[in-house]
N, C-alpha and C positions, 0 to 999 in steps of 0.2 A: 322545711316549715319553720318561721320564726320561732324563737325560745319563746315571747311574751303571748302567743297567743295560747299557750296552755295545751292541757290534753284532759280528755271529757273520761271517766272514770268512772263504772259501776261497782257498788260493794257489794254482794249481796249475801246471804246463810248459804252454805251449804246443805243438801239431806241425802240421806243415806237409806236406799231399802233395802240395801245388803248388809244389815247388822244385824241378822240370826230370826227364827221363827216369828218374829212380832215387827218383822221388818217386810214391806212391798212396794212393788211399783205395779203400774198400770196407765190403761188407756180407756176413756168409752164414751160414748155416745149419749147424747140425754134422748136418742131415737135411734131403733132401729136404720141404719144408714143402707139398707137393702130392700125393706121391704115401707119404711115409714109407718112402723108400726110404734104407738107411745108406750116407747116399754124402754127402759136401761138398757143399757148394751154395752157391753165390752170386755176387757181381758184384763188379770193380774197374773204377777208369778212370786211366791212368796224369795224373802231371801236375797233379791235380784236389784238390778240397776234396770233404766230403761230403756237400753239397747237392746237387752234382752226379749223385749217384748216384743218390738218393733223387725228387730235381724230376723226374726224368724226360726232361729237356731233351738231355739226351746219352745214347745207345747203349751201356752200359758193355759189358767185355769178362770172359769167364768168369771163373772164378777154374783150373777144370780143364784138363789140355791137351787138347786138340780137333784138331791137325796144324792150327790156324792159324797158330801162331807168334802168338798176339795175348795168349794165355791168360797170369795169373801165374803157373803152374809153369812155361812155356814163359820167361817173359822176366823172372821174379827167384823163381828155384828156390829160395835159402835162406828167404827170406819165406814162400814159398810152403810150404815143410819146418816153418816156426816156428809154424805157421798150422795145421798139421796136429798137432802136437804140446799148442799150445793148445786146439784140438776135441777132443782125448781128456780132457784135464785138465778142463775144464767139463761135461762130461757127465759123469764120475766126479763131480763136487764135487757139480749141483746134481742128478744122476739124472734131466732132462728136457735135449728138444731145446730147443737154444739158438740166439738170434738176436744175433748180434754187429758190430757195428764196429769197424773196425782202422784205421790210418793207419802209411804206409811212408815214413819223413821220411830220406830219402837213405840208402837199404838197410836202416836201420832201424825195428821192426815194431813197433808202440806199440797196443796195444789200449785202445779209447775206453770201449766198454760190453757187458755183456751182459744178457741177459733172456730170459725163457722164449716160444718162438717163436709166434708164430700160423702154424694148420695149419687144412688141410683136414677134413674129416669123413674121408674115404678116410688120409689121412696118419694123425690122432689114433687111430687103429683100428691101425693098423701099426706106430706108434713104440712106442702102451702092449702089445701082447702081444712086440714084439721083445728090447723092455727085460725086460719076464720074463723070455724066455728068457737074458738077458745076464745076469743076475740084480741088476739096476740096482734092479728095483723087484718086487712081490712080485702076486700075479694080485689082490687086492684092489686094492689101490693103483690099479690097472692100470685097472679096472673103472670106479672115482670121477672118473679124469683122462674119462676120452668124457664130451662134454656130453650132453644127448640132441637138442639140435641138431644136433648134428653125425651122429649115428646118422639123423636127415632127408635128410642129403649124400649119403647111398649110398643112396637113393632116387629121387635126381636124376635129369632128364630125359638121354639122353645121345644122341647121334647114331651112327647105325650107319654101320662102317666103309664098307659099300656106298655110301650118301649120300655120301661126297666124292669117292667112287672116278666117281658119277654125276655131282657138280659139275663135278669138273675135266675129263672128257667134253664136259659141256656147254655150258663157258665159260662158267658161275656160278660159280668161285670165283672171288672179287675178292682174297683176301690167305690167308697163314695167317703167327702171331703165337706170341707162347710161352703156353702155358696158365697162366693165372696164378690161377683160382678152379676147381671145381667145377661138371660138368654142360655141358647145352647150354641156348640159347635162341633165342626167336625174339620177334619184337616189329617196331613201326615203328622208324623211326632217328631220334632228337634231338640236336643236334650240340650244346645247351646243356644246362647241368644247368638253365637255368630254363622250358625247354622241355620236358625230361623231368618236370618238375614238373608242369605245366600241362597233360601229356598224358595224363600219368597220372592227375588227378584227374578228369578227365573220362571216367575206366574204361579206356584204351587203354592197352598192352603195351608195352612201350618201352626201347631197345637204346639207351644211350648212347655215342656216338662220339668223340670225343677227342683231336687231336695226344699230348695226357697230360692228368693230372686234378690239381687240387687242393687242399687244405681247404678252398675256397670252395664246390667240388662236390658235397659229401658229401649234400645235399638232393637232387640229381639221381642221382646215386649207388646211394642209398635206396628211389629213385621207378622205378629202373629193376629191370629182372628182368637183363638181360645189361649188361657194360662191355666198352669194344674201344678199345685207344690205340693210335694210328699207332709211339710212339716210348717209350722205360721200357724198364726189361730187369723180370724179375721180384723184384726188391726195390724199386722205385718204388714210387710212395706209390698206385697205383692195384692195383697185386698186394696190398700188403700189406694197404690198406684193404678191397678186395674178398675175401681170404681171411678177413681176421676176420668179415664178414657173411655170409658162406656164398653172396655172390654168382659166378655165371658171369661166367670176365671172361679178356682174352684181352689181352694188350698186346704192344708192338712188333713190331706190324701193319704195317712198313713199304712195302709192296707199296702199300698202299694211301692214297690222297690225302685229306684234306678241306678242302671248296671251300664255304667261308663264304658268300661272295658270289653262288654260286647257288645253294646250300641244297643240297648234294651228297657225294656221296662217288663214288671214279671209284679203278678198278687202273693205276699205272703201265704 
């Protein structure tokens, strides 16, 4: 590269949510991205960067109160007020649900990014005719955002409420997790995504299982018809992955173990 034509150069602040109890990161939704329901949605973890939220590897805590006392309205209510005042400003701006990062660098609320969210088929059906009536967007526009993928999603196999009501009777349910995709499934269990590969090309059905998942998975991923993580909240890289493919996927499944070393899965 010539020396005169230069080189393009970004400065920007650094921030930090790992600088002690008045320090967060986080992820959320100015909509439900499951159900398209108009309500906030998303995950923080006090203390943390935001790989942490994302990897999977930690349990983040909501962003709404819930009477745990764990929630960010519950334990930094202005942040938590600034947060809510930014979800109205970005849906006004860009007229679609929006998927954002925030970081809280000792009470102070610094937004990282935004961008238009990945939804369910069941959600994209309820956010485009809401915003009509909000008058966000107009019944054409409305029409163009549904993929016809997603118009598939509400087609999905689903489980009837009787079936759990029989499981947990019968001491077949092993866990329940937060809904993170669309539908139901059924299938063998692969504890590998290179197992889910190998079982699937041999025509069998197959439920990938998971502590959490990540970009190395995306083949097993793929190969499966359902996902289920022991651990992730739903903004984890296995929700967010699994919503954009219209996969059934179920994550922080904590109840439940996997036990490598004898090719298992077992309920605490």
């Amino acid at each position: 590269i010539p020396d005169d034509w230069g080189t393009a150069v970004n400065v920007q602040a650094m921030v930090f949510g790992n600088r002690g109890d008045t320090s967060a990161t986080g992820v959320a939704f100015t909509r439900d991205p499951a159900s398209g329901e108009k309500k906030f949605y998303g995950e923080f973890l006090p203390n943390a960067q935001g790989e942490d939220v994302v990897a999977g590897i930690r349990t983040p805590r909501p962003l709404n109160a819930d009477g745990s006392g764990l929630s960010l309205e519950e334990t930094m209510p202005k942040a938590y007020g600034e947060l809510q005042l930014v979800r109205e400003r970005l849906e006004k701006r860009f007229r679609d649900m929006q998927d954002l990062e925030f970081t809280i660098e000792e009470e102070k609320l610094y937004l990282l990014q935004t961008r238009n969210g990945k939804r369910t088929g069941f959600a994209a059906v309820r956010i485009a005719t809401d915003m009509v009536d909000e008058g966000l967007i107009d019944a054409e526009e409305a029409v163009a955002r549904v993929e016809p993928e997603q118009l598939v999603q509400l087609l999905a196999p689903i489980f009837d409420a009787k079936e759990k009501t029989a499981a947990v009777k019968d001491g077949r349910l092993l866990g329940t997790g937060l809904p993170a995709g669309p539908g139901a499934a059924c299938g063998r269990i692969a504890l590998t995504a290179e197992h889910a590969v190998a079982m699937a090309a041999k025509g069998e059905t197959v439920v990938l299982v998971r502590e959490e998942t990540s970009p190395e998975d995306i083949a097993g991923m793929n190969a499966a018809v359902g996902i289920v993580t022991t651990r992730g909240g739903a903004t984890s890289h296995a929700a967010v992955v699994a919503r954009g493919m219209g996969k059934t996927c179920i994550v922080g499944a904590g109840e439940i173990t996997v036990d490598h070393a004898h090719r298992e899965i077992r309920s605490k």
